[in-house]
Backbone bond lengths (Angstrom), bond angles and torsions (degrees), N, CA, C in turn:
res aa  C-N    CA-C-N  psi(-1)  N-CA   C-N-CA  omega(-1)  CA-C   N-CA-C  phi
1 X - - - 1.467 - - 1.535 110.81 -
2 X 1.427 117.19 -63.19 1.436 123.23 169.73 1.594 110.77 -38.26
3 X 1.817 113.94 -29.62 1.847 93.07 -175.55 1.747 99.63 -81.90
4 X 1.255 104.57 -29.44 1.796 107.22 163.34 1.200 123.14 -11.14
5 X 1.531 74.77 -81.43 2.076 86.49 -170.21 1.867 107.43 -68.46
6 X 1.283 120.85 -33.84 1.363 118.72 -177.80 1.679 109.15 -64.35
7 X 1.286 111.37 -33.20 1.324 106.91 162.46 1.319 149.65 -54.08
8 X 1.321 92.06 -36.72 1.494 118.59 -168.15 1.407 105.17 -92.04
9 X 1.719 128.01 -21.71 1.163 153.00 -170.27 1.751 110.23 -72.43
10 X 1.974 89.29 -69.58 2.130 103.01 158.03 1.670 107.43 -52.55
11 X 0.989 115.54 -21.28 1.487 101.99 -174.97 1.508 99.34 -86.43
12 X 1.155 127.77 -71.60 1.431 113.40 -163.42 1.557 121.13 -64.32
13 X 1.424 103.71 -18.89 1.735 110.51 167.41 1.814 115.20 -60.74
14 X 1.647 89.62 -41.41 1.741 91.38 174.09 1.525 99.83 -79.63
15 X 1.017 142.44 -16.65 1.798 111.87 -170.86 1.879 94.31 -86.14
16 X 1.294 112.19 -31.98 1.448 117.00 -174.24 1.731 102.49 -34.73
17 X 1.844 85.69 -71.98 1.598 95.47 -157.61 1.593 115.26 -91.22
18 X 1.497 104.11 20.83 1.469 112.34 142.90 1.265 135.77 -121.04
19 X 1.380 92.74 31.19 1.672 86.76 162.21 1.878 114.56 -79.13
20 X 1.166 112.11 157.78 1.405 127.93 179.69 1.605 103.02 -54.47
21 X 1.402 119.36 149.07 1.510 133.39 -164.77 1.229 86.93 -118.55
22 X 1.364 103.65 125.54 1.800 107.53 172.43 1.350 115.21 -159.67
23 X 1.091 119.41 2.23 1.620 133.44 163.16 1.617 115.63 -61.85
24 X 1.088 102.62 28.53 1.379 109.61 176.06 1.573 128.86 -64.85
25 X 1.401 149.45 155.99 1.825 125.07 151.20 1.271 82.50 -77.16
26 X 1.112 79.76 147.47 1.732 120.14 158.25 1.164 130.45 -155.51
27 X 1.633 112.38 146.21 1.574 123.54 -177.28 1.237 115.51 -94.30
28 X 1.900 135.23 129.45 0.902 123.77 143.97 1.290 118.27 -118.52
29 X 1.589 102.01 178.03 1.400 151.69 -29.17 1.326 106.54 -6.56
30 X 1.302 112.85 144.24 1.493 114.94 138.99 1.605 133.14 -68.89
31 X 1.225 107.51 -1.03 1.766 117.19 -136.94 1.569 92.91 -172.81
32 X 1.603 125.58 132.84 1.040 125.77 -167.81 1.549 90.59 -169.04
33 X 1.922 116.19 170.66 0.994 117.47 -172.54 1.882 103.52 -123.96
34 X 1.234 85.61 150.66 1.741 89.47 -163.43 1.608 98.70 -77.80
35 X 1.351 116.80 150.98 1.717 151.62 -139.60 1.267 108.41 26.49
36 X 1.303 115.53 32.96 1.761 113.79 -174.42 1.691 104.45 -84.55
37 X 1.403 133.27 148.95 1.399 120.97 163.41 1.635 111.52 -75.71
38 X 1.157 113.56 139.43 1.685 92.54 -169.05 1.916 103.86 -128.95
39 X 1.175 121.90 133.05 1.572 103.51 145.35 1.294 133.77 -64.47
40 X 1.575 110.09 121.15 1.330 105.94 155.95 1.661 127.06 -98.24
41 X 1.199 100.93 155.67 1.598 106.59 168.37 1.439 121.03 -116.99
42 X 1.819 117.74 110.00 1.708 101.90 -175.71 1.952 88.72 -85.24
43 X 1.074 100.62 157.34 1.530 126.48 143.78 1.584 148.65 -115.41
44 X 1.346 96.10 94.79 1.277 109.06 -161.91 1.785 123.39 -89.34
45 X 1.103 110.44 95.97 1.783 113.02 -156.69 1.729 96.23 -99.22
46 X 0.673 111.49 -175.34 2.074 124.94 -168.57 1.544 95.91 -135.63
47 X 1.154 104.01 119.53 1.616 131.78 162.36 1.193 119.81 -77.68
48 X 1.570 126.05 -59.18 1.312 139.38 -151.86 2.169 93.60 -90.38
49 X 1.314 84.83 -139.01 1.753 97.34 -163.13 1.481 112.76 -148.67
50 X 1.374 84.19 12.16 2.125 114.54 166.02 1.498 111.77 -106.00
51 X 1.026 102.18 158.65 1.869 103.54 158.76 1.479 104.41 -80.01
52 X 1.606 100.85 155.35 1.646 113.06 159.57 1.689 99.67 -100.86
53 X 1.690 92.37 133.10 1.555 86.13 -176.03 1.873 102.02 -114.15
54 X 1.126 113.47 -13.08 1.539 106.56 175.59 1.804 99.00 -126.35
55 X 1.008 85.40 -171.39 1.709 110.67 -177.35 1.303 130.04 169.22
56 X 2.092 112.45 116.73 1.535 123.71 -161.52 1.366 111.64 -100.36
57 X 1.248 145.89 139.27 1.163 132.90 -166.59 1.736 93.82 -142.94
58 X 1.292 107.43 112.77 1.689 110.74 167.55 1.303 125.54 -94.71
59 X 1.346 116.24 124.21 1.220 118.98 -153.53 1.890 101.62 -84.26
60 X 1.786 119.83 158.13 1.310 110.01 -142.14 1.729 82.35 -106.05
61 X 1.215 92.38 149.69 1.901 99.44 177.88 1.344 117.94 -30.61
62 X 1.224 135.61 117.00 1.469 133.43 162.85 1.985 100.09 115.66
63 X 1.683 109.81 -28.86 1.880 75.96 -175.39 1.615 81.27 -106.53
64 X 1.910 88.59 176.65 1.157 106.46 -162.56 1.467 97.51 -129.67
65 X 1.434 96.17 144.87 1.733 101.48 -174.95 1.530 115.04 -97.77
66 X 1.335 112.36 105.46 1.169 140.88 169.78 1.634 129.26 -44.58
67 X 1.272 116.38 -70.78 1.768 126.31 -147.95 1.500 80.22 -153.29
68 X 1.266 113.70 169.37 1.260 125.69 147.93 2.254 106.21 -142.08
69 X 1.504 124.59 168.00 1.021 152.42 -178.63 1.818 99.77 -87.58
70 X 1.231 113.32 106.73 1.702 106.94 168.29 1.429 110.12 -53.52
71 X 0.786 130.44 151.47 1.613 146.47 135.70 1.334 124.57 -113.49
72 X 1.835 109.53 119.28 1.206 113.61 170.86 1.378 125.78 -50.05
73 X 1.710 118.79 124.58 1.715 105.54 -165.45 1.058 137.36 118.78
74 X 1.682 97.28 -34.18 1.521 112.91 -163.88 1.746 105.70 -119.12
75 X 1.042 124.08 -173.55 1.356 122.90 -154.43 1.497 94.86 -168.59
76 X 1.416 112.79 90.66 1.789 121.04 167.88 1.459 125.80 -93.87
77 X 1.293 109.94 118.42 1.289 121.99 160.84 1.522 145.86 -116.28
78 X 1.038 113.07 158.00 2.092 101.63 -157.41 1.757 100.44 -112.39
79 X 1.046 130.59 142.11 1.368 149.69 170.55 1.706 111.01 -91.09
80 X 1.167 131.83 105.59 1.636 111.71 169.83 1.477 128.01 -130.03
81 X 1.445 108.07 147.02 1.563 106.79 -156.88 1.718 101.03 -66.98
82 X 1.305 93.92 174.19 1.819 98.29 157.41 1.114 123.20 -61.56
83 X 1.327 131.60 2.90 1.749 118.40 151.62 1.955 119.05 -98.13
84 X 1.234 69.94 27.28 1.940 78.88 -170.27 1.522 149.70 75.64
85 X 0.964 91.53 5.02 1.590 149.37 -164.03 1.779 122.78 -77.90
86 X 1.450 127.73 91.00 1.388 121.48 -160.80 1.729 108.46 -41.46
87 X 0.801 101.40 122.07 2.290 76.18 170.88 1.555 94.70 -117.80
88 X 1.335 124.31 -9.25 1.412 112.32 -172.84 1.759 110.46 -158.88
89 X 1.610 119.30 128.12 1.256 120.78 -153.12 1.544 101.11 -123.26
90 X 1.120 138.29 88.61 1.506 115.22 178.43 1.595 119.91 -100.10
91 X 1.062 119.63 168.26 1.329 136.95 179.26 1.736 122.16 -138.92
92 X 1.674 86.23 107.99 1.565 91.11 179.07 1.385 117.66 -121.32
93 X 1.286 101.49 141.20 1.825 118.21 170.60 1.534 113.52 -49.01
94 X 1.491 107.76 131.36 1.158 105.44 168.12 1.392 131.11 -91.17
95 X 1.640 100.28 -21.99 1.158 105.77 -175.81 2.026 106.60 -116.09
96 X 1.336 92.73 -94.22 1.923 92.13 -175.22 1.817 91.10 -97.08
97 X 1.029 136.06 -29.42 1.294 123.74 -176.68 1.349 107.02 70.56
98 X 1.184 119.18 -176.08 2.023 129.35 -176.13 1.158 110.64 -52.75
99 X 1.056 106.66 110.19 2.226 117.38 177.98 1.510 85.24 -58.21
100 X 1.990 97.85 -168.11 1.042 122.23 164.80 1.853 117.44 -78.17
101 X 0.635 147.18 132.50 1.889 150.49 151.30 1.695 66.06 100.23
102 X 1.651 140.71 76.84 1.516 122.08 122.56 1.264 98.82 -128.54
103 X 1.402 97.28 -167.18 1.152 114.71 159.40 1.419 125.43 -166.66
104 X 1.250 141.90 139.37 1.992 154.30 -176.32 1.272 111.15 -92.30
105 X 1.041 90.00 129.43 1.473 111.51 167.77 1.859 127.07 -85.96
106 X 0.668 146.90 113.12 1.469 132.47 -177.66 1.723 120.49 -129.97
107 X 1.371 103.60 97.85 1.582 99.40 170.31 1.514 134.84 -100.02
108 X 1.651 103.54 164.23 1.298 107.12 -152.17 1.563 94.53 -136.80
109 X 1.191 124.22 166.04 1.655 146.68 151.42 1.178 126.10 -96.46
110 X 1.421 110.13 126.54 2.112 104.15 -164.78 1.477 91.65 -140.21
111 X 1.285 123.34 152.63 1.438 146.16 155.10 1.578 104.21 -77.17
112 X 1.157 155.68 101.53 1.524 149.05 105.24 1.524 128.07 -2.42
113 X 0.948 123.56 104.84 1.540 162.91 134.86 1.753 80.56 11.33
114 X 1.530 102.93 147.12 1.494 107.88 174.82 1.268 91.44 -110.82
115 X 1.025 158.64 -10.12 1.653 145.07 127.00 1.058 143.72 -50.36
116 X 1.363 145.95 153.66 1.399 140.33 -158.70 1.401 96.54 -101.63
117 X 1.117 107.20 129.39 1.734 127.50 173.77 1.186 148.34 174.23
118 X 1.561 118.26 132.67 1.229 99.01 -167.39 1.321 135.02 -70.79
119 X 1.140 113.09 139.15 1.987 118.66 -167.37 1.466 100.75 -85.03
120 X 1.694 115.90 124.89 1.311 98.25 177.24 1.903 68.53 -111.04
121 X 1.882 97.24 165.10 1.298 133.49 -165.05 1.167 103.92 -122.39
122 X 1.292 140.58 103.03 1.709 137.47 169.99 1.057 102.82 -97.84
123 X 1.703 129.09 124.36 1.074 134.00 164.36 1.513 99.82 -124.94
124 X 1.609 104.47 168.02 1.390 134.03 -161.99 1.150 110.26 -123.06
125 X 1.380 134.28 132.15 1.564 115.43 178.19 1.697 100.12 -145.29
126 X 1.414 101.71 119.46 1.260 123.87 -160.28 1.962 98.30 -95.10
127 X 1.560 108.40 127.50 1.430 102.44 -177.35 1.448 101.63 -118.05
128 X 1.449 121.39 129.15 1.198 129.23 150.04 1.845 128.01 14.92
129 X 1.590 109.67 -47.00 1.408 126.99 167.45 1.679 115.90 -61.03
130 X 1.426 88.59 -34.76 1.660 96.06 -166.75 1.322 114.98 128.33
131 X 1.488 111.33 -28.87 1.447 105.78 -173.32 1.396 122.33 -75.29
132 X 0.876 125.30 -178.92 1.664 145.58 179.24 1.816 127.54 -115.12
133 X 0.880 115.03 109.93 1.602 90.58 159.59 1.606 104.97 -131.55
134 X 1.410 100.00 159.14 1.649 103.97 -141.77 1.347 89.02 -124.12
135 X 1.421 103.42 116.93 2.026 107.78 179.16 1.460 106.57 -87.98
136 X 1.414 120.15 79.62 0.951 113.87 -161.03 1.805 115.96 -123.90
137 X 1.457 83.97 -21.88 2.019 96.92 -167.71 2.043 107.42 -63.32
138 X 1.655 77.43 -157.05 1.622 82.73 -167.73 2.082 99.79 -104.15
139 X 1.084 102.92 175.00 1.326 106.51 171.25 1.996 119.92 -20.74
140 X 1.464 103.31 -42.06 1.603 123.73 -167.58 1.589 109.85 -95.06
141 X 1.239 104.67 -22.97 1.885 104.15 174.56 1.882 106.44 -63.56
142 X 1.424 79.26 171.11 1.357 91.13 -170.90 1.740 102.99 -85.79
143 X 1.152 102.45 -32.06 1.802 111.31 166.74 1.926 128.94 -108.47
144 X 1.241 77.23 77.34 1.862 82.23 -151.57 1.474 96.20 -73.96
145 X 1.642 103.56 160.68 1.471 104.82 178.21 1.244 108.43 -103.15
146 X 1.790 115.81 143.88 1.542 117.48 -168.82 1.911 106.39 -65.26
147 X 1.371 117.42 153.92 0.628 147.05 175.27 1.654 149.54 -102.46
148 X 1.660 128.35 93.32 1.331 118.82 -133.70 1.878 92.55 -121.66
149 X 1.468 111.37 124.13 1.195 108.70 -168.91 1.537 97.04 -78.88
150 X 1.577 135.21 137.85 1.411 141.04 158.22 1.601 99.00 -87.11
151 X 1.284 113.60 134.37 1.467 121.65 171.75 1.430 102.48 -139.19
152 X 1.550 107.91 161.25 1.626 114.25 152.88 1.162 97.52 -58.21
153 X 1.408 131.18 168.47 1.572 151.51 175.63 1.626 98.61 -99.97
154 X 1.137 111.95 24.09 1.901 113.63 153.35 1.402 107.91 -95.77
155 X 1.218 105.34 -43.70 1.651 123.54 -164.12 1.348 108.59 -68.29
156 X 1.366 124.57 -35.72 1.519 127.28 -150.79 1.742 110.14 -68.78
157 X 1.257 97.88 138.26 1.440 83.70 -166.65 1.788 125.80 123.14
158 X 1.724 98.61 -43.26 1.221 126.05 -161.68 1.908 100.70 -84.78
159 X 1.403 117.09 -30.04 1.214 117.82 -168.19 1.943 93.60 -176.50
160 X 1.694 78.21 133.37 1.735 91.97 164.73 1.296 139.67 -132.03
161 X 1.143 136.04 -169.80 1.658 106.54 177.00 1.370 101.95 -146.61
162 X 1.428 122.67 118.39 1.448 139.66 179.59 1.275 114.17 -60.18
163 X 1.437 119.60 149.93 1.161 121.74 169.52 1.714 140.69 -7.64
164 X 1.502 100.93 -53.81 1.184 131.97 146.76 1.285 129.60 -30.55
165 X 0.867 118.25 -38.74 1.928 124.92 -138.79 1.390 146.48 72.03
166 X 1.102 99.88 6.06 1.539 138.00 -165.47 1.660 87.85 -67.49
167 X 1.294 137.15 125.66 1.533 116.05 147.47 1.976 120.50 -102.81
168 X 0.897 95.22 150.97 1.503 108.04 -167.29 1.784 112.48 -144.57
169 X 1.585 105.74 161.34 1.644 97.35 -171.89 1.466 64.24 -134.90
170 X 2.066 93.50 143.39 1.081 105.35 -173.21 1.857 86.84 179.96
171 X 1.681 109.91 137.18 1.350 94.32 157.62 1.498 137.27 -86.13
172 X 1.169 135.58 -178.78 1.500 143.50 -152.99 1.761 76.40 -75.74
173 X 1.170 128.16 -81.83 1.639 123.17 174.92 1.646 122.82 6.64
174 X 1.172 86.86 -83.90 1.597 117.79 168.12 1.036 122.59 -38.95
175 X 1.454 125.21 -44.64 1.163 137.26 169.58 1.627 126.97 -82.58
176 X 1.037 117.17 -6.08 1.251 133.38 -176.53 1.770 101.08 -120.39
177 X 1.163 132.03 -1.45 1.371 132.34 -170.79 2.027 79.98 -117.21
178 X 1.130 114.68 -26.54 1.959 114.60 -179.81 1.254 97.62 -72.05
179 X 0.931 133.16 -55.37 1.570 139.25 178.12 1.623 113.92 -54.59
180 X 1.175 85.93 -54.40 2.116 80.15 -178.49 1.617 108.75 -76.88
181 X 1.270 116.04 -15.88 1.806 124.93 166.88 1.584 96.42 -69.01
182 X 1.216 136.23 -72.34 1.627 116.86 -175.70 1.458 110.32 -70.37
183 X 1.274 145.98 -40.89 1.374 112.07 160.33 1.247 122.11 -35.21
184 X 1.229 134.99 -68.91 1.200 133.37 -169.53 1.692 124.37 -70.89
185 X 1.081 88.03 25.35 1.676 103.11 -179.87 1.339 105.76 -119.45
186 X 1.703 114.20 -43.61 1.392 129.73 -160.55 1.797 96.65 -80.72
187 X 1.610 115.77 -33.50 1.697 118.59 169.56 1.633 100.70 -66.13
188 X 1.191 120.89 -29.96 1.545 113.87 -166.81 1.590 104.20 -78.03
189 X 1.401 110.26 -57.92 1.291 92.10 170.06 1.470 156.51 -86.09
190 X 1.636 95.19 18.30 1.434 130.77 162.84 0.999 95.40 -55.96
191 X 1.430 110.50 -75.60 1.714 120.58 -163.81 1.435 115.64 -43.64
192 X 1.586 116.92 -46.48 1.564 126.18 -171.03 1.812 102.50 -41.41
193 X 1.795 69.80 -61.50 1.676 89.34 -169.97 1.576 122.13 -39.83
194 X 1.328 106.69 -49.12 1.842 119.75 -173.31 1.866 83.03 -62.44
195 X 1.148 118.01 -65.03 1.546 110.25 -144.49 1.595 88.31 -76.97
196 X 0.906 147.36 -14.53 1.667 138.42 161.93 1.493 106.93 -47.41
197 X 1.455 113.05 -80.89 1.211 142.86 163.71 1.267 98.89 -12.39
198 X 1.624 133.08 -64.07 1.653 133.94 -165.79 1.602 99.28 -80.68
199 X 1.164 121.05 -12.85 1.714 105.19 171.29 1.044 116.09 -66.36
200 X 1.682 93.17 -50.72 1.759 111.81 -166.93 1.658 112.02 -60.89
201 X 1.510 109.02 -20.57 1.455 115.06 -179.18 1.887 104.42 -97.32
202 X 0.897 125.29 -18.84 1.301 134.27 -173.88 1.690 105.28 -80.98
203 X 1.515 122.01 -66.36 1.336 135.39 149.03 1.874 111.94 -24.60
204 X 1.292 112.03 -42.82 1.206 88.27 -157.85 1.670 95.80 -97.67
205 X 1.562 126.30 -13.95 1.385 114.60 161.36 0.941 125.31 -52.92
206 X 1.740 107.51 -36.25 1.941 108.39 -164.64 1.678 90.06 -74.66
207 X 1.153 119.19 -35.00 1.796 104.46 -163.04 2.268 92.78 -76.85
208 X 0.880 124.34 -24.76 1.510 103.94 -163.93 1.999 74.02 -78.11
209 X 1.271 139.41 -41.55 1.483 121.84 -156.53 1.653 106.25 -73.91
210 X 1.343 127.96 -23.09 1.168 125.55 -160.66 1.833 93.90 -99.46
């Protein structure tokens, strides 16, 4: 009985802390065409078990920040270098900002770089506590910064680059059918996990009562 419950225990601890990590910010497009004006969309989801009440987003050498999308709530402001130039855009909550299990959307208007390159995106995400975590790393960090492919507008299409940094050729389809395949894997093995977890706790009442 005791290897029972210890079993059932490694099991739901491993489906927990392997489910897929995807609560990431991220910028789209992934993939854009060079001197094009482009929309972006950040996505800003909540990790912790606080609200995020602000959020800094530095814009990547060469585009230029244009327009931004209101959001009811929120409160945007622009940073600009000595050439006049946005280098830094934040958006703060006025009121409770991003609960726990949401997430905001926030769009913007950018000018594109007449060169091909990749845009790395550093964002900041300010939580309610005080803390920070800083989307800043490379493809391999644990807080990587999103990633926006610049192409000629022949190319687009041809290759993109995931969140990660990872590049891959793949269509918009494909890529959006990859995404709804690990959600629906990462809910499945939520579920295992919880109802594992309630055996192993169910089992081990009846044995301390009997």
């Amino acid at each position: 009985m005791k290897k029972t419950i210890c079993l059932c225990a490694i099991i739901a601890a491993f489906l927990l802390f392997t489910v897929p990590a995807s609560a990431h910010v991220t910028i789209k497009p992934k993939e854009s065409a060079t001197g094009s004006w482009e929309t972006y969309t950040m996505k800003v989801p909540v990790e912790k078990d606080i609200a995020t009440t602000k959020v800094v987003l530095s814009m990547p050498n060469g585009i230029e920040f244009q327009q931004y999308e209101p959001v009811q709530g929120w409160k945007v402001t622009s940073e600009t270098g000595k050439n006049g130039k946005v280098m830094r855009v934040t958006w703060e909550a006025k009121n409770g900002g991003i609960k726990p299990g949401e997430f905001q959307q926030f769009t913007f208007t950018a000018k594109n770089p007449e060169k091909e390159q990749k845009a790395a995106w550093d964002a900041y995400q300010y939580y309610k506590d005080g803390s920070i975590v800083e989307w800043t790393g490379d493809e391999n960090a644990d807080t990587p910064h999103a990633l926006t492919n610049i192409v000629n507008a022949s190319k687009l299409g041809q290759e993109t680059v995931n969140e990660h940094g990872a590049t891959t050729k793949e269509s918009p389809a494909e890529e959006s059918s990859g995404n709804q395949g690990i959600q629906t894997a990462s809910l499945i093995l939520s579920i295992l996990a919880v109802l594992l977890g309630g055996i192993a706790l169910i089992v081990t009442i009846r044995r301390k009562k009997s």
